[in-house]
FIBA-173184 format. One record per residue: chain; x, y negated, z negated of N, C-alpha, C in turn; residue in one letter. Coordinates in nm, 4 decimals. Last residue first. Layout:
BEGIN
ATOM:chaine:n_xx:n_yy:n_zz:ca_xx:ca_yy:ca_zz:c_xx:c_yy:c_zz:residu
ATOM:A:X:Y:Z:X:Y:Z:X:Y:Z:a .
...
This chain:
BEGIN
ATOM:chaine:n_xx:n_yy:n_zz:ca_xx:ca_yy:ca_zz:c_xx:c_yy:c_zz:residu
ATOM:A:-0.7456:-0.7878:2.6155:-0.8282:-0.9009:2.5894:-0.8139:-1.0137:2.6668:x .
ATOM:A:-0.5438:-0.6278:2.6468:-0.6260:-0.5939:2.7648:-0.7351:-0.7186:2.7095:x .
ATOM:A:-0.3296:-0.6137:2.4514:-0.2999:-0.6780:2.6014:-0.3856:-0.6969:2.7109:x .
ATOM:A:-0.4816:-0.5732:2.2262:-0.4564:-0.6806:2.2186:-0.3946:-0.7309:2.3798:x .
ATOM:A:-0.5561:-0.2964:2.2982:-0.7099:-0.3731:2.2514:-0.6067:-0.5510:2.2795:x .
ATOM:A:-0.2890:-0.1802:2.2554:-0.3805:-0.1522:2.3991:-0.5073:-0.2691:2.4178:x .
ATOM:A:-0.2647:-0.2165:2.0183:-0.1465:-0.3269:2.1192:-0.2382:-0.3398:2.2152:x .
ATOM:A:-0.4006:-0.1033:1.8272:-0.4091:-0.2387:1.8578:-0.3038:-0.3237:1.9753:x .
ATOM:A:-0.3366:0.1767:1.9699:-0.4817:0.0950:1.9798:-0.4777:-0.0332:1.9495:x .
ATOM:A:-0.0944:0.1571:1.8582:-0.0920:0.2107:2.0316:-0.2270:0.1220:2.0798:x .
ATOM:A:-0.1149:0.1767:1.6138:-0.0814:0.0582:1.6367:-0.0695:0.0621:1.7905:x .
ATOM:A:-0.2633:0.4273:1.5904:-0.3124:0.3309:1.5327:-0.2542:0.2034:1.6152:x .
ATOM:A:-0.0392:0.5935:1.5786:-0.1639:0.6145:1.6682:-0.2314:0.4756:1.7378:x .
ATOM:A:0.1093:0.5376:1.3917:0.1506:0.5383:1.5398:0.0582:0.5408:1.6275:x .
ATOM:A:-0.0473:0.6377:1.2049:-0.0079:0.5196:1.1886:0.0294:0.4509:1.3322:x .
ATOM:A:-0.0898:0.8938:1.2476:-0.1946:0.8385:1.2729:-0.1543:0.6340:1.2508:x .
ATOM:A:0.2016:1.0028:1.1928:0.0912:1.0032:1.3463:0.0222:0.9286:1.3082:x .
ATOM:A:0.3061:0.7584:0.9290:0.2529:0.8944:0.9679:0.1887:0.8806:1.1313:x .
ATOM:A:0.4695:0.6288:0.6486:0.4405:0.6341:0.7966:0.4044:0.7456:0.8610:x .
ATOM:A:0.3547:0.6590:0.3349:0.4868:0.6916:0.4241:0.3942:0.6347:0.5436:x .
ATOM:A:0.2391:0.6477:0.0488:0.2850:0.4964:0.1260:0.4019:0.5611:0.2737:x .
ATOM:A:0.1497:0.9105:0.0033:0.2671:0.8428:-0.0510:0.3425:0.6846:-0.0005:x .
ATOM:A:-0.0694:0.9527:0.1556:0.0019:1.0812:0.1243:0.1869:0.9823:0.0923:x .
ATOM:A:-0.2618:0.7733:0.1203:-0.3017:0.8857:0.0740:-0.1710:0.9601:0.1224:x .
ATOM:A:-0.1154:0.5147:0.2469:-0.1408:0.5093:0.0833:-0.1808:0.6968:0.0509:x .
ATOM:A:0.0186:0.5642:0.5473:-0.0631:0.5970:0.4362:-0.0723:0.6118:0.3113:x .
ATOM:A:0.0599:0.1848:0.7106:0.1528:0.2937:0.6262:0.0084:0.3403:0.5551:x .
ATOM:A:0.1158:-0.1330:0.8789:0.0457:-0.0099:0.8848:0.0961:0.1475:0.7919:x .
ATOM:A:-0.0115:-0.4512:0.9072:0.0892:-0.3875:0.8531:0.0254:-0.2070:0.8141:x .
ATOM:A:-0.0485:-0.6959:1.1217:-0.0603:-0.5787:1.0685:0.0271:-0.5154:1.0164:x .
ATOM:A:-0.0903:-1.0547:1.1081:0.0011:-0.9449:1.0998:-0.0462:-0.8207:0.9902:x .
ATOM:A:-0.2438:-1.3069:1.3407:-0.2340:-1.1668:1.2419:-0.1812:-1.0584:1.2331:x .
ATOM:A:-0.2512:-1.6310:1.3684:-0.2038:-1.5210:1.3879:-0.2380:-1.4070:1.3146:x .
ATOM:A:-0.4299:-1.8534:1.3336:-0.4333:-1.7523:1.4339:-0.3584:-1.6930:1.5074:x .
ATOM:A:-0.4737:-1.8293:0.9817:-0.5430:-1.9198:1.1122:-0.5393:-1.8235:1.2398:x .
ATOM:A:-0.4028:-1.5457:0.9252:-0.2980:-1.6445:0.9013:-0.3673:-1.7773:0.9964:x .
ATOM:A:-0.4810:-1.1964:0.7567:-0.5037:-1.3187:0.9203:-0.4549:-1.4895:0.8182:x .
ATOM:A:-0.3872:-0.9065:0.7603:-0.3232:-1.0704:0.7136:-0.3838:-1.1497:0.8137:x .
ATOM:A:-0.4418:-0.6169:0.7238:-0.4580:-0.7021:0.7315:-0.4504:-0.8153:0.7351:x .
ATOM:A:-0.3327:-0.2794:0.6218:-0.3597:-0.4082:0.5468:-0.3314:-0.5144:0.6907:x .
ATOM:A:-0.5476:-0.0371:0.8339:-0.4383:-0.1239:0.7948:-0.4379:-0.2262:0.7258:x .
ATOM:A:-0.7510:0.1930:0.7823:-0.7452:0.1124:0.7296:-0.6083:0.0253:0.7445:x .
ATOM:A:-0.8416:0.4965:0.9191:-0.7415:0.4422:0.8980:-0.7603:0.2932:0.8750:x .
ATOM:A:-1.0220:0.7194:1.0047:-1.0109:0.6674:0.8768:-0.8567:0.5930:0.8592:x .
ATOM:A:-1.0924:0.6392:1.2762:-1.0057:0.7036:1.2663:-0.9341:0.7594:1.1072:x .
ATOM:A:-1.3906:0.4709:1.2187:-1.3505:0.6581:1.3557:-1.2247:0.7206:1.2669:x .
ATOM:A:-1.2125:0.2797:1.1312:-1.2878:0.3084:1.0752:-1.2809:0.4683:1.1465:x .
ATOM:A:-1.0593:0.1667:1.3997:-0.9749:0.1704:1.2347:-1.1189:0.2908:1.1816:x .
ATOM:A:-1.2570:0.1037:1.5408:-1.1606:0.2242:1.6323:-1.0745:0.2709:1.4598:x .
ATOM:A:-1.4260:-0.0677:1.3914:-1.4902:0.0224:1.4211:-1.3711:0.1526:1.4851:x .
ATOM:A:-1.1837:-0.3292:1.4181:-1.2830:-0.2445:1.2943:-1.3350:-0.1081:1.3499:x .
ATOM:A:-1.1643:-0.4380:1.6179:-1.0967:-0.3492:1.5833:-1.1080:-0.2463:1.4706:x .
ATOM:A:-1.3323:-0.6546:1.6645:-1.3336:-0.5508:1.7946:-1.2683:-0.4210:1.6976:x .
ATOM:A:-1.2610:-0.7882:1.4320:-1.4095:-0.7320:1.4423:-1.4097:-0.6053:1.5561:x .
ATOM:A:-1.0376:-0.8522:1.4744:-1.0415:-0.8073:1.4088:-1.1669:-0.6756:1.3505:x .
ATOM:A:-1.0864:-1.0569:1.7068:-0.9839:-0.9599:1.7092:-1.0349:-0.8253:1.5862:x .
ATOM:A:-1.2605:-1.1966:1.5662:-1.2898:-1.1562:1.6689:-1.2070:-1.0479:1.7156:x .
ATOM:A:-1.0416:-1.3931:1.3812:-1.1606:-1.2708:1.3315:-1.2119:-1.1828:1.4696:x .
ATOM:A:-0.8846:-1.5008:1.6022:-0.8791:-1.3890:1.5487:-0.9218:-1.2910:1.5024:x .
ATOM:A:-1.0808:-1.6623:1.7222:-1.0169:-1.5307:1.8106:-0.9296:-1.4452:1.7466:x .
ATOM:A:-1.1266:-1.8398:1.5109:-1.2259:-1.7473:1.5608:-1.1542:-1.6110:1.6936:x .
ATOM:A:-0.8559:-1.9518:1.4858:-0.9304:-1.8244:1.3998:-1.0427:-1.7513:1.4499:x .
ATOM:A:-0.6776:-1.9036:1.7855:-0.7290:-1.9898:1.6845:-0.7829:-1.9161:1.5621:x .
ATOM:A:-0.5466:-1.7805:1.9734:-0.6238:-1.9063:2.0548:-0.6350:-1.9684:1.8880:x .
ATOM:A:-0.3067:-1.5279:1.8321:-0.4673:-1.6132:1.9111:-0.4596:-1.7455:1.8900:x .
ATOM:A:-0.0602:-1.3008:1.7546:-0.0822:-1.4888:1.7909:-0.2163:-1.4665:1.8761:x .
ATOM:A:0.0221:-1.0649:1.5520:0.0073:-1.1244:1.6842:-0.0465:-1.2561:1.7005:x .
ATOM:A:0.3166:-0.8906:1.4127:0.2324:-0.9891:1.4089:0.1900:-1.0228:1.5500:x .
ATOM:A:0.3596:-0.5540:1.2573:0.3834:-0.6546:1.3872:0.2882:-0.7686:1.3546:x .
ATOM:A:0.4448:-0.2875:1.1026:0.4243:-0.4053:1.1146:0.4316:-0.4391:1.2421:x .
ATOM:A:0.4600:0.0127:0.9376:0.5377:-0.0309:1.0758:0.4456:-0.1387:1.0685:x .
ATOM:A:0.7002:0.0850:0.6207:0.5300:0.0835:0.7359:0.6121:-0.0073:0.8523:x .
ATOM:A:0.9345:0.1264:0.4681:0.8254:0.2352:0.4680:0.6732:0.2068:0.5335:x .
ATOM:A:1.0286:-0.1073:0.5290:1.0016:-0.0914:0.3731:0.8588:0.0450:0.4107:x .
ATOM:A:0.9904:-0.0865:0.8840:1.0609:-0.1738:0.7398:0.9697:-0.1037:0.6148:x .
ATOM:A:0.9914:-0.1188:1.1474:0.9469:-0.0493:1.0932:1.0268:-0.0391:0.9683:x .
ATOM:A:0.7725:-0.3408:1.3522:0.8782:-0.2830:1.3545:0.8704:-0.1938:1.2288:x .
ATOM:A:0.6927:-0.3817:1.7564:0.6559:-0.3091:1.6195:0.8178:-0.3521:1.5424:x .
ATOM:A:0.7683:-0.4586:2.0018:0.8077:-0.5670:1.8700:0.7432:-0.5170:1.7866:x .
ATOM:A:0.5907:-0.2625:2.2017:0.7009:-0.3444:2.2087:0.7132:-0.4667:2.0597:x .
ATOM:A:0.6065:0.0611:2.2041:0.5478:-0.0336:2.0966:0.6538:-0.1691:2.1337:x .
ATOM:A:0.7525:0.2780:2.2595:0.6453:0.2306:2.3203:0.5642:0.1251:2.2766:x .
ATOM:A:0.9523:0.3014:2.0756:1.0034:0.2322:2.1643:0.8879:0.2299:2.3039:x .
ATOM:A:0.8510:0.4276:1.8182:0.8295:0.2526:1.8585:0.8686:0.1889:1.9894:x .
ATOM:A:0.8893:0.6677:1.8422:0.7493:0.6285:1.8547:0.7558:0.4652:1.8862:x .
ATOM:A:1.1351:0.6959:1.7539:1.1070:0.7389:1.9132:0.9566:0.6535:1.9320:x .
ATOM:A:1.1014:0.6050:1.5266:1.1937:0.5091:1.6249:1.1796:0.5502:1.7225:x .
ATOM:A:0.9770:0.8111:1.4019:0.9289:0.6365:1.4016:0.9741:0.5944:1.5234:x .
ATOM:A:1.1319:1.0352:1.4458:1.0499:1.0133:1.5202:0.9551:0.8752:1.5040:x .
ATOM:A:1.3479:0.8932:1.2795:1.3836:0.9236:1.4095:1.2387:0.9397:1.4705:x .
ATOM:A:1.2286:0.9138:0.9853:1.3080:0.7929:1.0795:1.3087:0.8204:1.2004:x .
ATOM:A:0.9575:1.1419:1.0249:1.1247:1.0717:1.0004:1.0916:0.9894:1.0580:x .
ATOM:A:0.5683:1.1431:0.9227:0.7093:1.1665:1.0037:0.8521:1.1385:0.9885:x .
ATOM:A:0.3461:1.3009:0.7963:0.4378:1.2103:0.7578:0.5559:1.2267:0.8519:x .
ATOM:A:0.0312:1.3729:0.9667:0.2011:1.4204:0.9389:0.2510:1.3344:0.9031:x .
ATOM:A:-0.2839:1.3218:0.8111:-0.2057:1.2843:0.9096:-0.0620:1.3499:0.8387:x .
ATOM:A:-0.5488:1.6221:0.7748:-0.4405:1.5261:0.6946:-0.3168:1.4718:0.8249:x .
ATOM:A:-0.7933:1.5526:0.9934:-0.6983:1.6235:0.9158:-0.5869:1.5035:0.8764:x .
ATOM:A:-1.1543:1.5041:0.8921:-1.0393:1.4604:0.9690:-0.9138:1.5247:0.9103:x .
Protein backbone atom coordinates (compact mmCIF):
# COMPACT_ATOMS: atom_id res chain seq x y z
CA UNK A 1 0.00 0.00 0.00
CA UNK A 2 1.51 3.46 -0.56
CA UNK A 3 2.71 5.75 1.85
CA UNK A 4 -0.42 8.10 2.69
CA UNK A 5 0.30 12.26 1.90
CA UNK A 6 0.47 14.30 4.92
CA UNK A 7 -1.66 17.18 4.06
CA UNK A 8 -2.12 21.24 5.30
CA UNK A 9 -4.42 22.92 7.20
CA UNK A 10 -6.18 24.06 4.24
CA UNK A 11 -6.58 20.92 2.48
CA UNK A 12 -8.01 19.33 6.01
CA UNK A 13 -10.49 22.07 5.94
CA UNK A 14 -11.35 21.63 2.27
CA UNK A 15 -11.66 17.95 3.09
CA UNK A 16 -14.00 18.47 6.09
CA UNK A 17 -16.48 20.45 4.57
CA UNK A 18 -17.80 17.04 3.22
CA UNK A 19 -17.71 15.67 6.55
CA UNK A 20 -20.48 17.06 8.46
CA UNK A 21 -19.18 17.66 12.40
CA UNK A 22 -15.65 16.12 11.75
CA UNK A 23 -13.36 18.11 13.43
CA UNK A 24 -9.84 18.73 13.28
CA UNK A 25 -7.81 19.45 16.55
CA UNK A 26 -4.44 18.59 18.09
CA UNK A 27 -3.20 17.17 14.76
CA UNK A 28 -6.32 14.36 13.97
CA UNK A 29 -9.69 14.66 12.78
CA UNK A 30 -12.34 13.29 15.34
CA UNK A 31 -16.04 12.95 15.57
CA UNK A 32 -18.32 11.22 17.88
CA UNK A 33 -21.37 9.13 16.99
CA UNK A 34 -24.49 8.07 19.08
CA UNK A 35 -26.30 4.26 18.88
CA UNK A 36 -29.28 2.62 20.11
CA UNK A 37 -26.92 1.18 22.91
CA UNK A 38 -23.71 -0.95 23.14
CA UNK A 39 -24.57 -3.69 21.21
CA UNK A 40 -25.14 -1.23 18.23
CA UNK A 41 -22.17 0.01 18.88
CA UNK A 42 -19.80 -2.89 18.97
CA UNK A 43 -21.77 -3.79 15.86
CA UNK A 44 -20.79 -0.57 14.43
CA UNK A 45 -17.51 -1.30 15.01
CA UNK A 46 -17.39 -4.87 13.80
CA UNK A 47 -19.02 -3.67 10.31
CA UNK A 48 -16.05 -1.35 10.30
CA UNK A 49 -13.18 -3.39 11.05
CA UNK A 50 -12.57 -5.13 7.95
CA UNK A 51 -12.90 -1.52 5.45
CA UNK A 52 -10.06 -0.07 8.52
CA UNK A 53 -8.04 -3.22 8.07
CA UNK A 54 -8.08 -3.34 3.54
CA UNK A 55 -7.02 0.04 4.13
CA UNK A 56 -4.19 -0.38 6.79
CA UNK A 57 -5.68 2.14 8.73
CA UNK A 58 -6.41 1.71 12.33
CA UNK A 59 -8.31 4.65 14.13
CA UNK A 60 -8.10 5.00 17.96
CA UNK A 61 -11.40 3.97 19.01
CA UNK A 62 -13.51 5.02 22.15
CA UNK A 63 -16.71 3.23 22.62
CA UNK A 64 -18.53 5.01 25.51
CA UNK A 65 -21.95 2.57 26.09
CA UNK A 66 -23.41 4.07 22.93
CA UNK A 67 -21.56 6.48 21.67
CA UNK A 68 -18.23 6.31 19.76
CA UNK A 69 -15.68 8.68 19.17
CA UNK A 70 -13.18 8.31 16.43
CA UNK A 71 -10.27 9.74 16.43
CA UNK A 72 -8.19 9.62 13.23
CA UNK A 73 -4.25 10.67 12.57
CA UNK A 74 -0.93 8.58 11.12
CA UNK A 75 1.27 7.43 13.89
CA UNK A 76 3.64 6.10 10.82
CA UNK A 77 4.53 9.30 9.33
CA UNK A 78 4.49 11.61 12.57
CA UNK A 79 0.96 11.69 14.21
CA UNK A 80 -0.11 14.10 11.08
CA UNK A 81 -3.40 13.93 9.19
CA UNK A 82 -3.18 12.42 5.89
CA UNK A 83 -5.51 11.23 2.54
CA UNK A 84 -6.03 8.20 3.95
CA UNK A 85 -7.30 9.75 7.17
CA UNK A 86 -9.90 11.65 5.05
CA UNK A 87 -10.51 8.70 3.31
CA UNK A 88 -11.24 6.89 6.19
CA UNK A 89 -13.69 9.08 7.94
CA UNK A 90 -15.85 9.44 4.31
CA UNK A 91 -16.25 5.44 5.09
CA UNK A 92 -17.35 5.80 8.53
CA UNK A 93 -19.88 8.58 7.91
CA UNK A 94 -21.05 6.64 4.57
CA UNK A 95 -21.34 3.07 6.82
CA UNK A 96 -22.93 5.33 9.72
CA UNK A 97 -25.88 7.23 7.52
CA UNK A 98 -26.72 4.20 5.49
CA UNK A 99 -27.29 1.81 8.74
Amino acid sequence: MDTPNILTSEQIEDGLKNLPDWKFEDDKLSKEFKFNDFMDSLNFINKMAPIFEANDHHPDTHIMYSKILFELQRFDVGGKVTDRDLFIAGEIEKAYQSR
